[in-house]
N, C-alpha and C positions, 0 to 999 in steps of 0.2 A: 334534563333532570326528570326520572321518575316519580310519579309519587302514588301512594297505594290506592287514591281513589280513580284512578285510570284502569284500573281491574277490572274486569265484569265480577260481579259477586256472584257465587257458585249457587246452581241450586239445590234448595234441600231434597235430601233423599228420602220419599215419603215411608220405602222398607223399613225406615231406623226406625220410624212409630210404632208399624206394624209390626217390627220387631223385639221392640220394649214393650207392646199392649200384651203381644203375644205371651212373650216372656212372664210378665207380671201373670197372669190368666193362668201360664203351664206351674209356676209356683204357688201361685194360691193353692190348685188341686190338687200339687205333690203335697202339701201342708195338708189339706183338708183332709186328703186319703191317710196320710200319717196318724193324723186326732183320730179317724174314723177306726183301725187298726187299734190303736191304744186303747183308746174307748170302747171298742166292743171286744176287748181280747177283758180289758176290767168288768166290763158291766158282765160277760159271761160267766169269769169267776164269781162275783158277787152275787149273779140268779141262783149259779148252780148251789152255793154254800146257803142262802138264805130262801129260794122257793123255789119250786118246781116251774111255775110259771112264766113261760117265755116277759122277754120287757121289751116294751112295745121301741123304737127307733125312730126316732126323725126322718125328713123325707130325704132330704139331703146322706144319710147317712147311708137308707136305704140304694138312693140310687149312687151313691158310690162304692159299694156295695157288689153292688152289679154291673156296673161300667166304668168303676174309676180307670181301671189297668187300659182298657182299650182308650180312654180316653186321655189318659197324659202320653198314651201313643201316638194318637192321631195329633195331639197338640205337639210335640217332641216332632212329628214331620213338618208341620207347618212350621216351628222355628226352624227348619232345617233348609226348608225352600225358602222362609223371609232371609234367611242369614246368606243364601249363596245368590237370591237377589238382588240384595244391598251390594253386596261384592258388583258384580257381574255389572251391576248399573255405572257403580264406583266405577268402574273399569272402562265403561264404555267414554264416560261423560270426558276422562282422564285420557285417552285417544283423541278423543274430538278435540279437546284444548289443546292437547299438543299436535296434532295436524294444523292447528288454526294458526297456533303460532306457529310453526315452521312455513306457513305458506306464505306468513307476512316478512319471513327473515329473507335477506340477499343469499341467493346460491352463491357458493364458493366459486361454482367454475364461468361464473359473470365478472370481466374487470369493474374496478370501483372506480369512481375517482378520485379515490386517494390517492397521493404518490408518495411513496414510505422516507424516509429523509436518509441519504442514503451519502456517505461523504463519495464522492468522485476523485480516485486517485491521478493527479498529475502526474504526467512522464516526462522526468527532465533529463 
């Protein structure tokens, strides 16, 4: 009788963190840069229609601004290598358990000692 605490329990794959931080990190700055674009395509209308005067921008706004694009690129590669190393580990780990188990299982071309029940025809 098996039962599922004879298992070894799998381990966690640390990529899926790194791959959900990541993830969360590259969507914040797709969002931020999206506010960042609205907001200053509004505030531009609004200087040009009410003063001459440039309007001053947050720091955040400014440095996205000027590095957002390169940067949900650089993050967009890093989801790219977490995601094919979560795979790639996934893969490995999923080899190794099944090597492990086949090395425990009986080769087919070893006799067992079982002997199959086999009727024996009489000749009369």
């Amino acid at each position: 009788m098996s039962t599922e605490s004879n298992k070894p329990v799998p381990k966690r794959n640390v990529f899926y963190f790194l791959l959900v931080a990541t993830g969360i990190l590259f969507a914040t700055t797709a969002c931020a840069y999206g506010v960042m674009t609205v907001t200053f395509i509004r505030a531009a209308e609004m200087a040009y229609n009410l003063s001459p005067e440039p309007v001053a921008q947050p720091q955040l706004i400014q440095f996205l601004d000027a590095n957002g694009v390169s940067l949900m690129i650089y993050e967009l590669g890093v989801l790219c290598f977490f995601c094919i190393a979560a795979i790639a580990l996934d893969e490995v780990r999923d080899r190794r358990a099944a090597s492990n188990e086949a090395s425990f299982e009986v080769p087919a071309d070893e006799p067992t000692d079982v002997q199959p029940d086999v009727e024996q025809e009489t000749s009369s």
